[in-house]
C-alpha positions as CSV (number, residue, x, y, z in Angstrom):
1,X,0.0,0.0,0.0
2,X,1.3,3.3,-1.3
3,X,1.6,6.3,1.5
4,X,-0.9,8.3,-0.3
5,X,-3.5,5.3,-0.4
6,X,-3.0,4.7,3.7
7,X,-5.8,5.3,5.9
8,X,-5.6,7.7,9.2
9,X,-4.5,6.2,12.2
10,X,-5.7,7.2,15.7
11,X,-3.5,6.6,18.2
12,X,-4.5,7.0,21.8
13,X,-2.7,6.8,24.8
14,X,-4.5,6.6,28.1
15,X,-2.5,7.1,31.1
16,X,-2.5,8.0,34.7
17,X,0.7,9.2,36.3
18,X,3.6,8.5,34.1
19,X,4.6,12.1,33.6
20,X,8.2,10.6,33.9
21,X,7.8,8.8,30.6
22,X,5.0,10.3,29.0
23,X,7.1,12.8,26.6
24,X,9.5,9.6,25.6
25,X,6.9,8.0,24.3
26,X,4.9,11.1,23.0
27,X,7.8,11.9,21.1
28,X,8.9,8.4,19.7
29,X,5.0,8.1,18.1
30,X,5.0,11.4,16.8
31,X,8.8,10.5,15.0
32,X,6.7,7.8,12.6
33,X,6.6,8.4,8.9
34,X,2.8,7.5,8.2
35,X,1.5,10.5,6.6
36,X,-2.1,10.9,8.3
37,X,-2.4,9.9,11.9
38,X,-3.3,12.1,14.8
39,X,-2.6,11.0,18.6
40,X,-4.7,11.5,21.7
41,X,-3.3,11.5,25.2
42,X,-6.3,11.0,27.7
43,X,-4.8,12.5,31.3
44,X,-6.6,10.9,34.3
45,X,-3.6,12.0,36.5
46,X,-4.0,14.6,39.1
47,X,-3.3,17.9,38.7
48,X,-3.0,17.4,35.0
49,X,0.4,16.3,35.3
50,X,0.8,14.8,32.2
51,X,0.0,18.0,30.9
52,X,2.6,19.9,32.7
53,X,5.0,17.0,31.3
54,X,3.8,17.5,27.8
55,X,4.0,21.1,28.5
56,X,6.7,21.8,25.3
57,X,5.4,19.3,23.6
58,X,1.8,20.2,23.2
59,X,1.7,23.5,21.1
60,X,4.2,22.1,18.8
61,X,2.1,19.3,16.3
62,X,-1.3,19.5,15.4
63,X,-1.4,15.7,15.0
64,X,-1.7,15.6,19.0
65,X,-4.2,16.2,20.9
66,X,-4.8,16.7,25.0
67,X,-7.6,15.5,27.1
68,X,-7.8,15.8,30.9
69,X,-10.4,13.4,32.3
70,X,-10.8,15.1,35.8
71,X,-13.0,11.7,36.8
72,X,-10.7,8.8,37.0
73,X,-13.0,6.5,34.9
74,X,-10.6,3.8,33.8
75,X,-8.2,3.4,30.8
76,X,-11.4,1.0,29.3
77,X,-13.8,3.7,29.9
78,X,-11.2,6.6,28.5
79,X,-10.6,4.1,25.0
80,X,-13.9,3.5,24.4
81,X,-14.9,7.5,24.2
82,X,-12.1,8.5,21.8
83,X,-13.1,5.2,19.7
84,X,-16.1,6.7,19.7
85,X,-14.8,9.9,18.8
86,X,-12.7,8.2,15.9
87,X,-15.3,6.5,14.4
88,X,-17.6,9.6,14.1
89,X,-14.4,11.6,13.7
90,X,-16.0,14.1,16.2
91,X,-13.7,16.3,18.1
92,X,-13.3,15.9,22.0
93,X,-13.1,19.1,23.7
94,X,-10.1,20.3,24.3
95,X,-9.7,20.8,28.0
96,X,-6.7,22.0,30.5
């Protein structure tokens, strides 16, 4: 499959307190060469510390995207509302 024929990925990372590793991996998925993909980080840490970490990260690549989910709901619960987002390619609100 040709580049221009691939379809968009969605890549979502739920997580909760890993604002030690967070931009590691932030960065390493944002470093692949598929030309349409856009990544979601779902926050349910508190404080939005994820957030803080991503702090230089965030205003630099449209591609990624930042959700706080002040109620700690679950990683299943926090997948299943941006697959539902993806599929209806709906925007979540951006919140901070």
């Amino acid at each position: 499959m040709s580049a221009k024929t691939q379809d968009r990925i969605d890549v979502v990372i739920c997580t909760r307190n890993r604002e030690g590793s967070i931009e590691a991996a932030v960065r390493g998925v944002l470093a692949n060469d598929h030309p349409d993909f856009r990544l979601t980080i779902i926050d349910q840490s508190a404080m939005h510390a994820i957030g803080w970490a991503l702090g230089p990260v965030l205003d630099t690549d449209d591609r990624l995207r930042y959700v706080y989910d002040e109620a700690y709901v679950g990683a299943s619960d926090s997948r299943s509302t941006e697959t539902t987002a993806c599929i209806s390619r709906t925007e979540l609100p951006h919140q901070e």
